[in-house]
N, CA and C atoms of all chains as a GROMACS GRO file, in nm:
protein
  546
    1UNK      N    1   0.085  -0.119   0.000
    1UNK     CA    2   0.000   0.000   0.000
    1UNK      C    3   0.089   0.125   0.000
    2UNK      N    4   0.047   0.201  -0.074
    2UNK     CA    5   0.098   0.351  -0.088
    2UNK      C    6   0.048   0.445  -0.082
    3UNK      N    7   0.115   0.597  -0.033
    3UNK     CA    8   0.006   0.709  -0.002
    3UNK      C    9   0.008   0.777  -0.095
    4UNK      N   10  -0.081   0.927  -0.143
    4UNK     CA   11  -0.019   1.005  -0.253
    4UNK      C   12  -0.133   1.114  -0.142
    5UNK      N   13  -0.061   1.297  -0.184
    5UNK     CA   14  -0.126   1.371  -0.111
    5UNK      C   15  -0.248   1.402  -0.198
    6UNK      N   16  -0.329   1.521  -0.093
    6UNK     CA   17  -0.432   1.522  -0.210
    6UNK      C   18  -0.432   1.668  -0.111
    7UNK      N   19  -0.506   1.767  -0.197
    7UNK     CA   20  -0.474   1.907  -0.064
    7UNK      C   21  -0.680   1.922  -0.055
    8UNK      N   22  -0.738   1.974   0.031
    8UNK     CA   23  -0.844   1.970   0.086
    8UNK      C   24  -0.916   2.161   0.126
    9UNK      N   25  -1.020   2.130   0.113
    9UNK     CA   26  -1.102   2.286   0.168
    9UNK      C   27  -1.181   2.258   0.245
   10UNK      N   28  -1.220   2.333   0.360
   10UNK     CA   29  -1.384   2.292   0.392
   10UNK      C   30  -1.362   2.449   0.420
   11UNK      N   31  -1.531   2.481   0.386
   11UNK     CA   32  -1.581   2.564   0.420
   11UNK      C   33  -1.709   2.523   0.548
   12UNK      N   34  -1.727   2.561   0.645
   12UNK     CA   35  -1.831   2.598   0.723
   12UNK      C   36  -1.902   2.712   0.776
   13UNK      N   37  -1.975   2.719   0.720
   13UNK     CA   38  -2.084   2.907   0.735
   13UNK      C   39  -2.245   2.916   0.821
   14UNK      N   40  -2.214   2.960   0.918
   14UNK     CA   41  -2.356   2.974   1.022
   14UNK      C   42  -2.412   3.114   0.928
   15UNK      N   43  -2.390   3.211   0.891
   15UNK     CA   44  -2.448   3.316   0.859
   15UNK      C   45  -2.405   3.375   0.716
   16UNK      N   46  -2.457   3.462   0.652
   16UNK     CA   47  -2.628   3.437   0.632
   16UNK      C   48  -2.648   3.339   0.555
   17UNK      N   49  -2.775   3.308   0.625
   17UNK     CA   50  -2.807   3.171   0.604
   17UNK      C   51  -3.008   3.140   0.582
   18UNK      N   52  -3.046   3.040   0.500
   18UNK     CA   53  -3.166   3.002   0.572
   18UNK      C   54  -3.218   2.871   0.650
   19UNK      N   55  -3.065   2.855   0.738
   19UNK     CA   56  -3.092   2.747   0.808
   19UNK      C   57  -3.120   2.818   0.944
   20UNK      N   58  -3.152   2.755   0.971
   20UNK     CA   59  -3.194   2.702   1.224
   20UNK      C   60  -3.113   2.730   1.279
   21UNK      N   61  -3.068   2.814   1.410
   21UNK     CA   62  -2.940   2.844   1.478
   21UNK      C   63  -2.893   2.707   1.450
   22UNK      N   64  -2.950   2.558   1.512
   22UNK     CA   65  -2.828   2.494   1.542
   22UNK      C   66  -2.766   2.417   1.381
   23UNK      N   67  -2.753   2.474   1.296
   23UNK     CA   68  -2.728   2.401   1.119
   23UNK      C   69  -2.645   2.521   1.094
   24UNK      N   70  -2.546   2.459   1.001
   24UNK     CA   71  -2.420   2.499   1.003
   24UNK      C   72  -2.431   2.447   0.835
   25UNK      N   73  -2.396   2.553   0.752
   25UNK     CA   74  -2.379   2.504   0.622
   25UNK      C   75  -2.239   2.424   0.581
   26UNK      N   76  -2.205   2.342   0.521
   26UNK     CA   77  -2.028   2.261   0.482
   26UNK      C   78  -2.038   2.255   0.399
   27UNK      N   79  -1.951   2.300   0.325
   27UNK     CA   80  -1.859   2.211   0.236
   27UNK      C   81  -1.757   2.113   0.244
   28UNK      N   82  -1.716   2.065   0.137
   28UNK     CA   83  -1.574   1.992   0.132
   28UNK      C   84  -1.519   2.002   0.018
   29UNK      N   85  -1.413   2.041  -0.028
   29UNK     CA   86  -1.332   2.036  -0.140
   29UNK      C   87  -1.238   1.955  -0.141
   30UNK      N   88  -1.212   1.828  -0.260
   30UNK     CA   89  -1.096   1.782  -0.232
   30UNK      C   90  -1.078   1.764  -0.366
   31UNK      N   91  -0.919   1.785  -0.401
   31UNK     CA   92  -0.812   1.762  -0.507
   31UNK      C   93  -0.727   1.683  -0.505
   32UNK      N   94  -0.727   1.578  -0.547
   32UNK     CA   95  -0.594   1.496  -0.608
   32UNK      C   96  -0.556   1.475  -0.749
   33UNK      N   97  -0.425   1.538  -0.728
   33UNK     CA   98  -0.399   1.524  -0.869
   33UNK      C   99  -0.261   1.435  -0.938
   34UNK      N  100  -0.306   1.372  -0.894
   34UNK     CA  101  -0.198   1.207  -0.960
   34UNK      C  102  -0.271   1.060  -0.899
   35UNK      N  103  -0.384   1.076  -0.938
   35UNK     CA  104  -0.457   0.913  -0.952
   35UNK      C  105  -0.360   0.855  -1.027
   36UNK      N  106  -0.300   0.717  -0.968
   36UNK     CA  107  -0.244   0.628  -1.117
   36UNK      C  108  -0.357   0.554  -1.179
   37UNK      N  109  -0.303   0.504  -1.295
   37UNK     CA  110  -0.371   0.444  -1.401
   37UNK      C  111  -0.445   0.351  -1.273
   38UNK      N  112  -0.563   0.289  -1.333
   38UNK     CA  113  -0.619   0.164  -1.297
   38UNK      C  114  -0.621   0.144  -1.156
   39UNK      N  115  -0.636   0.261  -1.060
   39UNK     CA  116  -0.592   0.252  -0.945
   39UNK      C  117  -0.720   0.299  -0.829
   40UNK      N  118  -0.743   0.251  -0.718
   40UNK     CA  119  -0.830   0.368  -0.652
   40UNK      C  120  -0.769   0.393  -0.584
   41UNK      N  121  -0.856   0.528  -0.544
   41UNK     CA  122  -0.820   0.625  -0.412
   41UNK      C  123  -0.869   0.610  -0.305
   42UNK      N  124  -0.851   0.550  -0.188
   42UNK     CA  125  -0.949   0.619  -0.073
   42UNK      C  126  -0.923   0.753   0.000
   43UNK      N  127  -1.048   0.808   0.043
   43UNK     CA  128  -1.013   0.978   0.113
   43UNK      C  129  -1.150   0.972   0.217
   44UNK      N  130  -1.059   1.000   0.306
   44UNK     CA  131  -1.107   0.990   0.407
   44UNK      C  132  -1.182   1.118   0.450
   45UNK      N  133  -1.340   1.168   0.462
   45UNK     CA  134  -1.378   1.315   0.395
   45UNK      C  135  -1.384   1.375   0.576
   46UNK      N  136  -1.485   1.268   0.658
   46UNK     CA  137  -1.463   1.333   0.764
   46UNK      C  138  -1.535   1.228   0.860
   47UNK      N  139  -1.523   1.266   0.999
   47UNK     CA  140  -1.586   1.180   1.090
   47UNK      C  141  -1.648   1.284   1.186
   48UNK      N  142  -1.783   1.233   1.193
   48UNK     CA  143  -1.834   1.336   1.290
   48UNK      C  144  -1.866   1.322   1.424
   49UNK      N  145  -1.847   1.452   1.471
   49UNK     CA  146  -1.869   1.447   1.635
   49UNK      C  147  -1.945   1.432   1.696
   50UNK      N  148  -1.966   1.320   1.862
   50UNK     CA  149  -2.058   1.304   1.892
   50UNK      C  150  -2.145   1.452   1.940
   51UNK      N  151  -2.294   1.464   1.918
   51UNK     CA  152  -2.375   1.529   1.943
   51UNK      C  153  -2.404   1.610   1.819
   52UNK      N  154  -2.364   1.566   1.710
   52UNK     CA  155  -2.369   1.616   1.613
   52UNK      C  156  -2.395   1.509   1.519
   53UNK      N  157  -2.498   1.549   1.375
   53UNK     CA  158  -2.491   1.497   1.279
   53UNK      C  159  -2.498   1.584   1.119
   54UNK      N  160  -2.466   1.515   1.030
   54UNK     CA  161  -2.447   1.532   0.872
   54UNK      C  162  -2.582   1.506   0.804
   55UNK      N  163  -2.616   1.642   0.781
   55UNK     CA  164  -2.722   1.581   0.635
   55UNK      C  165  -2.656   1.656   0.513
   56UNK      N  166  -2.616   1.514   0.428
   56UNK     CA  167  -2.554   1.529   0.364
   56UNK      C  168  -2.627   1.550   0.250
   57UNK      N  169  -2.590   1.654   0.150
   57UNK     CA  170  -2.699   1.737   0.018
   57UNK      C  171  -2.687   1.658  -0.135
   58UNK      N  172  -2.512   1.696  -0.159
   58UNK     CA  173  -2.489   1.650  -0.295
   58UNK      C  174  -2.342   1.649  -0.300
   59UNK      N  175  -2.287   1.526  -0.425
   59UNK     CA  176  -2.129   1.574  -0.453
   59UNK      C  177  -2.154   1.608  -0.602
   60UNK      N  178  -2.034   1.630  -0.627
   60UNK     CA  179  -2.001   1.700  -0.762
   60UNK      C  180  -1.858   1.648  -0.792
   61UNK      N  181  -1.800   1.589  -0.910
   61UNK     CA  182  -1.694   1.534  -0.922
   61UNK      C  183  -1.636   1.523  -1.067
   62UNK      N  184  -1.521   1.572  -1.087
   62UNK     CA  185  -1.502   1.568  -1.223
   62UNK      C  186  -1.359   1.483  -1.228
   63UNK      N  187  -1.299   1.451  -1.350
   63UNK     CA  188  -1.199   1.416  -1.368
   63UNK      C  189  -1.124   1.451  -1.507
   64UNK      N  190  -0.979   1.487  -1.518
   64UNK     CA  191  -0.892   1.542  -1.591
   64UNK      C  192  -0.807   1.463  -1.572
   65UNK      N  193  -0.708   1.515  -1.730
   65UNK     CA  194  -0.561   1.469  -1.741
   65UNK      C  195  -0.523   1.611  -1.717
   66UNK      N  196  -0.452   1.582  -1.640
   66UNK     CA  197  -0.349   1.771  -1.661
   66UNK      C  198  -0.421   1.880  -1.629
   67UNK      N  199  -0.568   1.853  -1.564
   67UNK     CA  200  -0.616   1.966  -1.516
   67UNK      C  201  -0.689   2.005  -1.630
   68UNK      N  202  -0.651   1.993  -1.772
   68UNK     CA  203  -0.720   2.078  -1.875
   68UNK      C  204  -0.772   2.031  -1.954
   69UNK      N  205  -0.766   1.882  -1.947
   69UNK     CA  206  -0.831   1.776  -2.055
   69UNK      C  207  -0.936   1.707  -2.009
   70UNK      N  208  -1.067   1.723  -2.037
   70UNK     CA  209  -1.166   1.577  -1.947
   70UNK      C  210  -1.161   1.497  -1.952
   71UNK      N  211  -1.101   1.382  -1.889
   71UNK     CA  212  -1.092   1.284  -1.911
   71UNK      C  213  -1.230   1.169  -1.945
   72UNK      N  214  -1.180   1.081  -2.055
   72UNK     CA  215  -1.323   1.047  -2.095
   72UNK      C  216  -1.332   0.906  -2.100
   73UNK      N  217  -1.243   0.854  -2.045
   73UNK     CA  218  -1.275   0.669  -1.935
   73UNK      C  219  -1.361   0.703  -1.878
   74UNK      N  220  -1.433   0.590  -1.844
   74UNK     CA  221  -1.521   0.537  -1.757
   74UNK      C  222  -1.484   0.547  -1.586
   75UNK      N  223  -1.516   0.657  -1.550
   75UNK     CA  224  -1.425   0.621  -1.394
   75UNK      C  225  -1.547   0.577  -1.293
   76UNK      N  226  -1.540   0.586  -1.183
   76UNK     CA  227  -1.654   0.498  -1.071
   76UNK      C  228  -1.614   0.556  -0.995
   77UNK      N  229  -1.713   0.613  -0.881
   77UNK     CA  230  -1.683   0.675  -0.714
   77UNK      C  231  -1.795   0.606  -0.650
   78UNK      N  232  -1.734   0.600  -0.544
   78UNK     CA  233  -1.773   0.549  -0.434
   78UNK      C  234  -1.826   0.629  -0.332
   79UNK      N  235  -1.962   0.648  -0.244
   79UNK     CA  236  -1.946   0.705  -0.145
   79UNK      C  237  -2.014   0.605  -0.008
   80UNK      N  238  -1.885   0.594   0.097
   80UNK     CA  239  -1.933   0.507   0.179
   80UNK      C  240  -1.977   0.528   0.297
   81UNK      N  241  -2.062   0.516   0.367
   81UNK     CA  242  -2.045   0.590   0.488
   81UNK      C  243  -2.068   0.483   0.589
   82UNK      N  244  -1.994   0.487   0.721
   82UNK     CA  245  -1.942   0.393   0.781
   82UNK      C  246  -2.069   0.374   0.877
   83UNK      N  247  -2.070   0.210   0.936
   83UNK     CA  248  -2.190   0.155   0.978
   83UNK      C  249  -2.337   0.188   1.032
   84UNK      N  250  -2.419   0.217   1.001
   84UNK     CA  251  -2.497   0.109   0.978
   84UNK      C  252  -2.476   0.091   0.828
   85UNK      N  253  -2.396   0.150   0.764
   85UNK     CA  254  -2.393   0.121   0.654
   85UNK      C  255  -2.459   0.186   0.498
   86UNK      N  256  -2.385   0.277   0.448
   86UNK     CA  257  -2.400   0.357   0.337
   86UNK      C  258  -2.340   0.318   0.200
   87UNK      N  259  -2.383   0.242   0.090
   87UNK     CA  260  -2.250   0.234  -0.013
   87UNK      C  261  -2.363   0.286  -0.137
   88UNK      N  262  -2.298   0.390  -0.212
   88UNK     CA  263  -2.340   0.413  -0.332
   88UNK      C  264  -2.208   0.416  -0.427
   89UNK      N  265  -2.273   0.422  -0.541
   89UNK     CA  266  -2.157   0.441  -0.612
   89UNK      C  267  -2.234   0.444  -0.766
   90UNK      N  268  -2.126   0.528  -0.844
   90UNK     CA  269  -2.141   0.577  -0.959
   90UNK      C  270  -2.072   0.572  -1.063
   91UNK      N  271  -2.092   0.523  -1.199
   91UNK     CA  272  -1.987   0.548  -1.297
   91UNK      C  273  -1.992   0.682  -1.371
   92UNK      N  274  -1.889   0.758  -1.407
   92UNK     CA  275  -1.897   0.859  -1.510
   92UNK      C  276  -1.800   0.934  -1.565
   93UNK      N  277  -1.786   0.982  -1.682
   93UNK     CA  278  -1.743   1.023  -1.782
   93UNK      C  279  -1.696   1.141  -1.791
   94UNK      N  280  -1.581   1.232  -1.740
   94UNK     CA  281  -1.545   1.386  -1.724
   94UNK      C  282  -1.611   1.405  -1.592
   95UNK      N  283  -1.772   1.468  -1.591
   95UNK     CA  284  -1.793   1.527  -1.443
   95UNK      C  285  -1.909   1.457  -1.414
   96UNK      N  286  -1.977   1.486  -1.337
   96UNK     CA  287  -2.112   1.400  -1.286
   96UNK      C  288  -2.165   1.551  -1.124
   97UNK      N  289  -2.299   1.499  -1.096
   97UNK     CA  290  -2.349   1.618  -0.977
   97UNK      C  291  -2.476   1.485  -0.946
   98UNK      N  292  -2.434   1.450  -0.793
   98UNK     CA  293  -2.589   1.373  -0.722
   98UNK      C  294  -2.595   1.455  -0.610
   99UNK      N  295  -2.735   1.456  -0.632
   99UNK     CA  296  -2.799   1.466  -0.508
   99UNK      C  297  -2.891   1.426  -0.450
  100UNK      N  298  -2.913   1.418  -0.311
  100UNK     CA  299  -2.978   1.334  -0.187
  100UNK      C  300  -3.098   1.422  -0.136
  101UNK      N  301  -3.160   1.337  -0.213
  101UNK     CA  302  -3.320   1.390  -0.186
  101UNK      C  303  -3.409   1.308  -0.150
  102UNK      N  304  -3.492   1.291  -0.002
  102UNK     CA  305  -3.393   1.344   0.144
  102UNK      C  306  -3.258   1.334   0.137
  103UNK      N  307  -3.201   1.444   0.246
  103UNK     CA  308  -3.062   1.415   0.240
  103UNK      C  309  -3.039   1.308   0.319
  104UNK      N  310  -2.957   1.245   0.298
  104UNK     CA  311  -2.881   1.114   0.335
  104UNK      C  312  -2.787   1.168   0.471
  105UNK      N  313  -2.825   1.080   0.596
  105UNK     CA  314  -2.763   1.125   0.700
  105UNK      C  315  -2.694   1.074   0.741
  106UNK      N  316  -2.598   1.122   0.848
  106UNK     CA  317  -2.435   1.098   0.880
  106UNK      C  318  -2.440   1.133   1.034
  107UNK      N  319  -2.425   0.990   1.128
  107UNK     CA  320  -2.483   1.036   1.257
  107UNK      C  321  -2.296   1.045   1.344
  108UNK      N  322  -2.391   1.104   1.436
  108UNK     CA  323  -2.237   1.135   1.511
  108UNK      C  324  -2.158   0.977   1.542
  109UNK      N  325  -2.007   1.042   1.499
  109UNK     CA  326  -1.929   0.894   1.538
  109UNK      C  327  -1.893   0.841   1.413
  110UNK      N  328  -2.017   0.834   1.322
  110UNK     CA  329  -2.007   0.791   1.144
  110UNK      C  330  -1.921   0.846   1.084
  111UNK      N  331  -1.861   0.813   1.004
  111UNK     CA  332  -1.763   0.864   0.876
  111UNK      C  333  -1.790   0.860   0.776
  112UNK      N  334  -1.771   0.960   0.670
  112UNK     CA  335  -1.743   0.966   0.545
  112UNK      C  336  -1.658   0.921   0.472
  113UNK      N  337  -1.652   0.873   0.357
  113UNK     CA  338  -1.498   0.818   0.268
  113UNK      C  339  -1.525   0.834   0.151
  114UNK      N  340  -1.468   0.877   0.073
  114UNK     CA  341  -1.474   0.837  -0.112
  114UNK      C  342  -1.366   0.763  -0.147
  115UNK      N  343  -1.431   0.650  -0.233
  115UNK     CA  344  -1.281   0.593  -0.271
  115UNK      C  345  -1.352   0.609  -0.408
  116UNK      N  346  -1.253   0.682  -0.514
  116UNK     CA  347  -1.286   0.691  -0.663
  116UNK      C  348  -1.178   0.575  -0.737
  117UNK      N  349  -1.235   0.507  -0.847
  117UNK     CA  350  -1.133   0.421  -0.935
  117UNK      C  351  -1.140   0.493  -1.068
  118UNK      N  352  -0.941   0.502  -1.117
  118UNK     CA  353  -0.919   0.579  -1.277
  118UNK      C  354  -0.918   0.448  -1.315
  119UNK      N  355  -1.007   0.463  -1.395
  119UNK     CA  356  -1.013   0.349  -1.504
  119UNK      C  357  -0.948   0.376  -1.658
  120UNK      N  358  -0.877   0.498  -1.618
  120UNK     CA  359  -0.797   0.551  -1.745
  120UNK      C  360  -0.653   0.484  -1.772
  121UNK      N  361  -0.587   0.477  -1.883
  121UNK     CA  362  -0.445   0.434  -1.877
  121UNK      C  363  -0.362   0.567  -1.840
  122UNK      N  364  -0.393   0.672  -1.800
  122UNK     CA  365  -0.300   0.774  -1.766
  122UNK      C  366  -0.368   0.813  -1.645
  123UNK      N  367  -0.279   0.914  -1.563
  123UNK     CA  368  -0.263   0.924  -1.430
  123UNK      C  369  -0.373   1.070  -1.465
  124UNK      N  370  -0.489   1.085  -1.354
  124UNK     CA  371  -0.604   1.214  -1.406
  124UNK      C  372  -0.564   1.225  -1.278
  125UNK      N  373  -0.642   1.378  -1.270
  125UNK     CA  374  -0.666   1.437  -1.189
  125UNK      C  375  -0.817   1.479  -1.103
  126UNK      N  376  -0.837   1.464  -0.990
  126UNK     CA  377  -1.021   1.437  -0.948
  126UNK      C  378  -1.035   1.541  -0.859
  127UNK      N  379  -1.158   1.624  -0.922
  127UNK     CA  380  -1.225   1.751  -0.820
  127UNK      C  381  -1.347   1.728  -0.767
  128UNK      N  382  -1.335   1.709  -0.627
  128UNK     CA  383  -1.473   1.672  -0.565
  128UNK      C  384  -1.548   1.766  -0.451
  129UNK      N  385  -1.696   1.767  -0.496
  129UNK     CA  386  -1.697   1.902  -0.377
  129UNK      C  387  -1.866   1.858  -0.311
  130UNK      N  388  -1.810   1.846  -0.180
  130UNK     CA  389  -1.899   1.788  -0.140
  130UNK      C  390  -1.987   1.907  -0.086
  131UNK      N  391  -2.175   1.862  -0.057
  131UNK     CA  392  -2.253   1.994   0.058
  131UNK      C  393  -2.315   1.929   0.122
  132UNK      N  394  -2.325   1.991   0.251
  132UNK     CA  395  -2.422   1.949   0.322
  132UNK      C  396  -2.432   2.018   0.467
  133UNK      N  397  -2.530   2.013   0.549
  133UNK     CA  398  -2.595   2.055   0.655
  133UNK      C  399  -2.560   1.988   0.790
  134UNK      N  400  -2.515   2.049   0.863
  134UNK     CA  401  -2.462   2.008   0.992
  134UNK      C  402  -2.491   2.060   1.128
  135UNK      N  403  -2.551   1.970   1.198
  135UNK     CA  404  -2.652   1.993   1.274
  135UNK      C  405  -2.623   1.924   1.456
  136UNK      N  406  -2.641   2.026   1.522
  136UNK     CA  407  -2.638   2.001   1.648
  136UNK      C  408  -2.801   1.903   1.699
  137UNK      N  409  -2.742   1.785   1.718
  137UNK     CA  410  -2.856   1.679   1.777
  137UNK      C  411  -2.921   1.696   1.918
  138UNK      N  412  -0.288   1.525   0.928
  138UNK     CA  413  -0.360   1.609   0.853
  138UNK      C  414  -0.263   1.756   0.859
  139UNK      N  415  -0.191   1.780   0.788
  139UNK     CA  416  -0.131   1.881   0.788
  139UNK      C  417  -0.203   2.006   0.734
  140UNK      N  418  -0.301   2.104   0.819
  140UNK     CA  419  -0.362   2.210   0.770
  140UNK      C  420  -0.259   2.339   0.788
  141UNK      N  421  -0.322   2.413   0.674
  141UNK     CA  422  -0.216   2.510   0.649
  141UNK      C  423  -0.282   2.656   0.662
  142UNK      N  424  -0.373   2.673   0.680
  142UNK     CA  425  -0.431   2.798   0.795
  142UNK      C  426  -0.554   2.773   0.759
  143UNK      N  427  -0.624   2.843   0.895
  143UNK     CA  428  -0.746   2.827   0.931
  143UNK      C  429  -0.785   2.984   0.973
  144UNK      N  430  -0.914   2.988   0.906
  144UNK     CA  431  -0.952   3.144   0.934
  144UNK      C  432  -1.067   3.097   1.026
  145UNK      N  433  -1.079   3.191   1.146
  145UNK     CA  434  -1.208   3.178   1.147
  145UNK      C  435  -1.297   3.340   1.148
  146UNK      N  436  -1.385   3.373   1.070
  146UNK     CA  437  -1.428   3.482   1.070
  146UNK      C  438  -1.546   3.510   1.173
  147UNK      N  439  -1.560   3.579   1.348
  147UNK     CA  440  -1.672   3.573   1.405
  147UNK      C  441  -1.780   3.626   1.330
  148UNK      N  442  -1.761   3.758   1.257
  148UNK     CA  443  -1.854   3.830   1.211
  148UNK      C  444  -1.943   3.766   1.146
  149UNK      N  445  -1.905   3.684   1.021
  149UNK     CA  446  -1.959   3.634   0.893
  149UNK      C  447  -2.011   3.485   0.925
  150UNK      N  448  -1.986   3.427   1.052
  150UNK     CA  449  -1.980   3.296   1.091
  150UNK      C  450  -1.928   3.162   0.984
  151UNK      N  451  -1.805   3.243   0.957
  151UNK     CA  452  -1.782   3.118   0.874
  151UNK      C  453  -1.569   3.084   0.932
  152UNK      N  454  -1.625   2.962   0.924
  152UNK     CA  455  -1.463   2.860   0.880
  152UNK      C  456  -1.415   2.831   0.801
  153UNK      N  457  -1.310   2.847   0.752
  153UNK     CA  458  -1.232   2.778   0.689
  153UNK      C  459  -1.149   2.756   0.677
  154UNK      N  460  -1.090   2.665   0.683
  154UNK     CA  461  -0.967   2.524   0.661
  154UNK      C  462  -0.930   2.484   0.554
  155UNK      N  463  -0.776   2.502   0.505
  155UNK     CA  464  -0.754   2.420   0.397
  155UNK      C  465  -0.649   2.327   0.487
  156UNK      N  466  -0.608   2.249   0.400
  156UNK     CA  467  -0.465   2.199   0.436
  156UNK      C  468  -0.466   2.068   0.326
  157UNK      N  469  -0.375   1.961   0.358
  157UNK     CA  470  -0.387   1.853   0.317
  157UNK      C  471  -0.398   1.688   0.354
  158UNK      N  472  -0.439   1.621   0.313
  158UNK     CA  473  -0.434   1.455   0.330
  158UNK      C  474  -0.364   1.391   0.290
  159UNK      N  475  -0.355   1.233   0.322
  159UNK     CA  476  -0.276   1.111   0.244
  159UNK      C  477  -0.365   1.054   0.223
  160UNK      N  478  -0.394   1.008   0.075
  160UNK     CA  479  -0.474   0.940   0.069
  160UNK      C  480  -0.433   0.784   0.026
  161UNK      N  481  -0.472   0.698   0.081
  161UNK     CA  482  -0.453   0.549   0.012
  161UNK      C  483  -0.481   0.512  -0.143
  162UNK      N  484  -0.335   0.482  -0.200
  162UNK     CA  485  -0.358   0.394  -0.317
  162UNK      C  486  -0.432   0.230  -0.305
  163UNK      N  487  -0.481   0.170  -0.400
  163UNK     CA  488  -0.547   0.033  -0.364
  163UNK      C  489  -0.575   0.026  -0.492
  164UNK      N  490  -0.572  -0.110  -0.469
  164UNK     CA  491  -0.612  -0.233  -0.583
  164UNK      C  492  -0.762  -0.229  -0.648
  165UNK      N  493  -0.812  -0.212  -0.720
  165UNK     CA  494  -0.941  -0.264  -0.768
  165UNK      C  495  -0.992  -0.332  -0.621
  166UNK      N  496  -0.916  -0.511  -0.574
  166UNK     CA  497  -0.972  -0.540  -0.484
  166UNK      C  498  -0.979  -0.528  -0.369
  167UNK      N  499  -0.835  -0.479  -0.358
  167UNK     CA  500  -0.846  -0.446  -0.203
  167UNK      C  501  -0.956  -0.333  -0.160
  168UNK      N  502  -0.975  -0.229  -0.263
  168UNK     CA  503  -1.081  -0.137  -0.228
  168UNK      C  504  -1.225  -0.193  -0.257
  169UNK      N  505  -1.240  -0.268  -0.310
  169UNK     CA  506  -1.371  -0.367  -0.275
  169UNK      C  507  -1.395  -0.437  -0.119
  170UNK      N  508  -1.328  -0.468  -0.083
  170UNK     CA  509  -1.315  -0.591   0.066
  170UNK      C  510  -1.289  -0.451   0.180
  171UNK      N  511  -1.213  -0.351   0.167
  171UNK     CA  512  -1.260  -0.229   0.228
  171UNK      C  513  -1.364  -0.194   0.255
  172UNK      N  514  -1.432  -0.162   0.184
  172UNK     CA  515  -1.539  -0.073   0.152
  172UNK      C  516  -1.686  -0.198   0.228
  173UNK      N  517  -1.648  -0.295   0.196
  173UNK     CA  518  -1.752  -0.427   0.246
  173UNK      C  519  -1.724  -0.417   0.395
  174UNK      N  520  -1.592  -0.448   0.421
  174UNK     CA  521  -1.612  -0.391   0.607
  174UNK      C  522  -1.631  -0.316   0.615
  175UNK      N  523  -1.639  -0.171   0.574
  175UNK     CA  524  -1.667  -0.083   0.642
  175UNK      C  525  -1.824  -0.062   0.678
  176UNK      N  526  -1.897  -0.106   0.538
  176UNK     CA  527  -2.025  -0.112   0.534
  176UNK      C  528  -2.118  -0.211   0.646
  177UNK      N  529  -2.025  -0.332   0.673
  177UNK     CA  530  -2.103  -0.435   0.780
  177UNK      C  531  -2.038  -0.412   0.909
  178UNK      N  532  -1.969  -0.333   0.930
  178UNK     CA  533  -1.898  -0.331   1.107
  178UNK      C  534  -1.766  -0.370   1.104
  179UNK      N  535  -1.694  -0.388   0.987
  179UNK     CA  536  -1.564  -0.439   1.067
  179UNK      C  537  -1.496  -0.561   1.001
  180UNK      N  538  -1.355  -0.581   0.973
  180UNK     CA  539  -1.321  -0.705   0.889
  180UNK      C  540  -1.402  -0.801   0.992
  181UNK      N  541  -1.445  -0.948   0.867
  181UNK     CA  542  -1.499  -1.059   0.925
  181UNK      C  543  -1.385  -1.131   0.995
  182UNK      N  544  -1.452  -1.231   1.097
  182UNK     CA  545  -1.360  -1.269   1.183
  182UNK      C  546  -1.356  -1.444   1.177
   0.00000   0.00000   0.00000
């Protein structure tokens, strides 16, 4: 097993807002840019705190060679979320956008993960941006 | 997790964090048999 970096954003915004004092808007941004060929990634997005939970909205995910090319293999993401048990997953082509309607929830203690597979023969690059609502239980 | 600054703005109520991760390379299968424990509780025993 081997690591490769990947650099990360989150945004979190209480105001202005049209959520409830206790909901907290998130993001997540994450970049890696040297998937190898034929390879997956796991990324570990977040684990949440007890007294708190995730309603999670939508991701958004694209993939490139070089940042400037779309890549146009077949790639697959994963989104898992840890027990009782969450697995979706998706194939697609350059970019893709789901969303969770209801949102799909993330209780305190639970984790998030994406593991994406390049199903390309060259090494792409993957922009993923996650939203969702975070909420004092 | 090496973060590389963190703002926090009181006014605007917002955070933000960048920094970076390691993320795991894996096999086709090994990230299959992952992803299966994680989903049922835990490698089988």
């Amino acid at each position: 097993m081997r690591q490769t970096p990947s650099s990360i954003r989150i945004i979190a915004s209480s105001l202005p807002s049209l959520l409830e004092p206790y909901q907290t808007e998130w993001s997540y941004l994450w970049e890696n840019n040297a998937i190898p060929p034929f390879s997956v990634i796991q990324h570990n997005v977040i684990t949440i705190e007890a007294g708190y939970r995730m309603r999670l909205k939508g991701v958004m995910c694209s993939a490139s060679i070089g940042g400037t090319i779309p890549s146009d293999a077949l790639h697959r993401i994963w989104i898992v979320i840890t027990t009782p048990g969450f697995l979706g997953d998706r194939f697609f082509r350059r970019t893709d956008a789901l969303t969770f309607d209801p949102s799909q929830e993330i209780k305190g203690g639970h984790s998030l993960i994406l593991y994406f597979y390049n199903a390309s023969s060259e090494e792409v690059r993957v922009t993923t941006n996650i939203l969702g609502v975070k909420e004092k239980t | 997790m090496n973060v590389k600054s963190i703002y926090r703005l009181s006014e605007g109520g917002i955070l933000k964090e960048e920094g970076e991760k390691e993320d795991v390379v894996l096999t086709p299968e090994e990230a299959e048999k992952r992803m299966r424990e994680l989903v049922s509780g835990g490698p089988k025993k």
